[in-house]
NUSE-689824 format. One record per residue (C-alpha): residue in three letters; x, y, z. Coordinates in steps of 0.001 Angstrom, whole numbers, plus 500000, padded with zeros to 6 digits. Example, Ala and Ser with C-alpha at 12.3 -4.5 7.8 and 13.67 -1.06 7.14 Angstrom:
<pts>
ala512300495500507800 ser513670498940507140 
</pts>
This chain:
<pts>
unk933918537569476097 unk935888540137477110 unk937713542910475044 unk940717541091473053 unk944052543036472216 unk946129542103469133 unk949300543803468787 unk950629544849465244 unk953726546358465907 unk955738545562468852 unk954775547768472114 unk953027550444469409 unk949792549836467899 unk946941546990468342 unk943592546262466765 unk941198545913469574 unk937737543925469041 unk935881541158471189 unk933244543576472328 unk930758546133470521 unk931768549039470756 unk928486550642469072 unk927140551172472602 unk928143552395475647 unk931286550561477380 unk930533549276480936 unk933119550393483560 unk935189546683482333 unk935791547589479161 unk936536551168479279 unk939121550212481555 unk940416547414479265 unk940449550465476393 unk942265552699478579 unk945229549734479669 unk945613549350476172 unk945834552932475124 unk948908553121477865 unk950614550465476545 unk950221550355472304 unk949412554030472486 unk947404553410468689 unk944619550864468683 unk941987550090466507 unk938673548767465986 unk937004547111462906 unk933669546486462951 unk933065546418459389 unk930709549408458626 unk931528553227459835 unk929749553973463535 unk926849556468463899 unk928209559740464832 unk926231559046467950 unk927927556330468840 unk931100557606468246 unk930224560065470557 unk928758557910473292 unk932494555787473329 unk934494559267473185 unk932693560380476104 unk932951557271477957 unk937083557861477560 unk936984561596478560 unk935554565378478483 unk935085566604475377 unk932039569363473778 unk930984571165470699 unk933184574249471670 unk934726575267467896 unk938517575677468654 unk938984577904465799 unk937366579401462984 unk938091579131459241 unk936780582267457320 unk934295581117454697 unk933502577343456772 unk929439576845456896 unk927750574760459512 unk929431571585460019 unk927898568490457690 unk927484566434460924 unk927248566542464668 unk928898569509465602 unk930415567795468988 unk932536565837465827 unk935444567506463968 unk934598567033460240 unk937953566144458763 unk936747565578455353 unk936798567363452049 unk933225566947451275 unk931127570422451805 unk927963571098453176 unk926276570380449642 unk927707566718450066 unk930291568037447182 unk933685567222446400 unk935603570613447670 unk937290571993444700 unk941129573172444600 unk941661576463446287 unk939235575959448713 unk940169577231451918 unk939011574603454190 unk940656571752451371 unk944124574181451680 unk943549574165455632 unk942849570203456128 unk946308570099454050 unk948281570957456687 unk947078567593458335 unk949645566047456001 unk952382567503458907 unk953529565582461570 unk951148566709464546 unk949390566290467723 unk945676567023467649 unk945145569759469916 unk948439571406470784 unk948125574922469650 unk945216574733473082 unk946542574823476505 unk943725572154477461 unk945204569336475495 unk943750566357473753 unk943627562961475328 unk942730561007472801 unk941395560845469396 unk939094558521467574 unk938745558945463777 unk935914557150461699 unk936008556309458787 unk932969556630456889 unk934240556839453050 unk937834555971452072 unk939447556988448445 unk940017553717446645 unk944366554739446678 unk946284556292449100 unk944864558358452551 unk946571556158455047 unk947558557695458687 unk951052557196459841 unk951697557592463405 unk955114557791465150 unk955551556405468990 unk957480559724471071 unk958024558079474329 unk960101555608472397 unk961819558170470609 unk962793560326474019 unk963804556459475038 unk966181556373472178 unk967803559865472908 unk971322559768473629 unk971834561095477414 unk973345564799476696 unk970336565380474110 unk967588564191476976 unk969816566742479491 unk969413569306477082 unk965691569499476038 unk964549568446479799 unk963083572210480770 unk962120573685477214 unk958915574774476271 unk957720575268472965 unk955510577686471720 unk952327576052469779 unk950339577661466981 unk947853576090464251 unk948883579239461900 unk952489578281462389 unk951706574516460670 unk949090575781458214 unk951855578351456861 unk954074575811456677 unk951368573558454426 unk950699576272452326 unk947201578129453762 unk946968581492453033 unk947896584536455246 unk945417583689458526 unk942471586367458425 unk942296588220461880 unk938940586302462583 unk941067583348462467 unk944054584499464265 unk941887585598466926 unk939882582439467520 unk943349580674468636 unk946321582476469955 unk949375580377470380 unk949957578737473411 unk953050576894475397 unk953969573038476501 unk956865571503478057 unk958891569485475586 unk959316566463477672 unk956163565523479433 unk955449562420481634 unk953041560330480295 unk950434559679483600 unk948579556375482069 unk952237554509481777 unk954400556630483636 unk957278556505480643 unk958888559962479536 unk957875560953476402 unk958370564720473915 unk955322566595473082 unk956291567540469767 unk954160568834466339 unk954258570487463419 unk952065573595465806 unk955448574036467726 unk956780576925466164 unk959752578102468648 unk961527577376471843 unk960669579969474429 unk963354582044475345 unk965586580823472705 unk966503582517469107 unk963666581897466835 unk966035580409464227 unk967979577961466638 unk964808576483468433 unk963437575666464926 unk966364574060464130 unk966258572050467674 unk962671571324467164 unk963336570181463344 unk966159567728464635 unk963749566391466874 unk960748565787464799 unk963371563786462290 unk964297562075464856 unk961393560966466267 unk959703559717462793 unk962156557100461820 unk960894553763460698 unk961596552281463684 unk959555554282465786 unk956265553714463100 unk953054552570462496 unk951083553096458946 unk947197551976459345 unk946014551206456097 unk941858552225456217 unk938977549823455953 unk935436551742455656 unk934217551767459627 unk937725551924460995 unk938426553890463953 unk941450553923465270 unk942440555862468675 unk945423557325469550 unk946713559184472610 unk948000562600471550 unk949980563094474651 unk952694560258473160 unk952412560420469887 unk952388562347466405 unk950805561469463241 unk949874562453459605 unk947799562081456479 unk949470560481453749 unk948407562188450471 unk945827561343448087 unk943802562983445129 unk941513565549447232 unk939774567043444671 unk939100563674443101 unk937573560978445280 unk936059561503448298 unk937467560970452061 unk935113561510454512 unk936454560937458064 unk934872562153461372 unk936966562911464836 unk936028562954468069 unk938976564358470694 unk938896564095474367 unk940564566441476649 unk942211566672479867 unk939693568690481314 unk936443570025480770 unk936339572785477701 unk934861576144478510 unk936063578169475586 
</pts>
């Protein structure tokens, strides 16, 4: 049996299964993963019970370049819980604590609550995504994701004109300031320095137009600071209407994918200094990472 596709919301999003994805795909299946990335853009897999890390990192590498390069520091973060090829995206710390409030990694993984893209503020971009879920909070802590070659799709024609050359300007400080983190220490601001990306991209694995938006984009280049925020705002509302939506509602061992090139997402809140959430990420690129 091959891998089976079931979709759960149109043309975006699909739970994937048939197959165990616990080892290594043969050449088959990764392409079956990969058609149905282009397509649904959001897929999922439930096998019941949350992946070793490295087997998460055996199927992430099977789907693209990726390594432990840190791309950015948070003053005060210790060595990583977990693999360190693995973003930890949870709020437990090294002790295997709940983080308390006015933490700055807790403040930092707030920001994740914006509409984003994994990966923009870097000029080598993330591919795709896969987030495991290893302990869920027993309310709230879903992901939302929003489909952006559907929204550029839904554009009216003098908007699409308008936007078809722009490039943003991306920076993780820009989001985290608008989340609520604390001035950015110059260790941090030096361990990422904004970078730029077309606003409308062509997606290669379909071939459909799609915006690159995320809560990183800061400004329009070569525009007024105040009038390319309000462009990029407009957009971003846009773009995250119901209709362009998918909300996955977490089982423990969930791990959904998602292609960052077509899409933005975001936490939904929860009590983060109350029950524990501890999810692991591994991100592919679109080419090999050398710093």
């Amino acid at each position: 049996m091959g891998l089976t596709v079931r979709p759960v919301g149109g043309e975006f999003g699909a739970e994937i299964g048939g197959v165990d994805l616990s080892r290594a795909p043969d050449a088959t299946t990764r392409g079956d993963i990969v058609a149905a990335m282009d397509r649904y853009a959001v897929c999922f897999y439930r096998p019941g019970r949350a992946m070793a890390d490295n087997a998460h990192l055996v199927l992430a590498k099977s789907l693209g370049p990726m390594d432990a390069t840190p791309v950015f520091k948070i003053t005060g973060r210790v060595k990583t819980r977990i693999s360190p090829q693995l973003q930890d995206v949870a709020n437990i710390d090294d002790k295997d604590e709940l983080m308390k409030e006015g933490s700055r990694v807790i403040l930092f993984r707030r920001g994740d609550r914006l509409w984003h893209c994994d990966m923009s503020f870097h000029p080598n971009r993330a591919v795709y995504s896969l987030l495991s879920a290893h302990e869920i909070p027993p309310e709230g802590g879903d992901t939302e994701f929003t489909d952006l070659r559907a929204a550029y799709d839904a554009l009216p024609a003098a908007t699409k004109a308008r936007i078809e050359h722009l490039v943003a300007v991306h920076s993780i400080w820009y989001s985290r300031a608008a989340a609520g983190f604390p001035e950015p220490t110059a260790e941090e601001l030096e361990s990422r320095p904004p970078t730029r990306h077309k606003l409308v991209q062509t997606h290669p694995g379909s071939g459909r137009k799609t915006l690159y938006l995320a809560s990183h984009a800061s400004h329009i280049e070569g525009w007024p600071e105040d009038e390319g925020r309000v462009l990029l705002k407009e957009l971003k509302e846009f773009a995250t209407q119901g209709r362009f939506m998918y909300r996955h509602s977490w089982r423990l061992g969930d791990i959904v994918i998602w292609d960052n090139r077509c899409t933005m997402h975001r936490g939904t809140p929860y009590e983060d200094t109350r029950y524990r959430r501890d999810m692991r990420r591994a991100t592919t690129r679109e080419a090999a990472v050398s710093a």
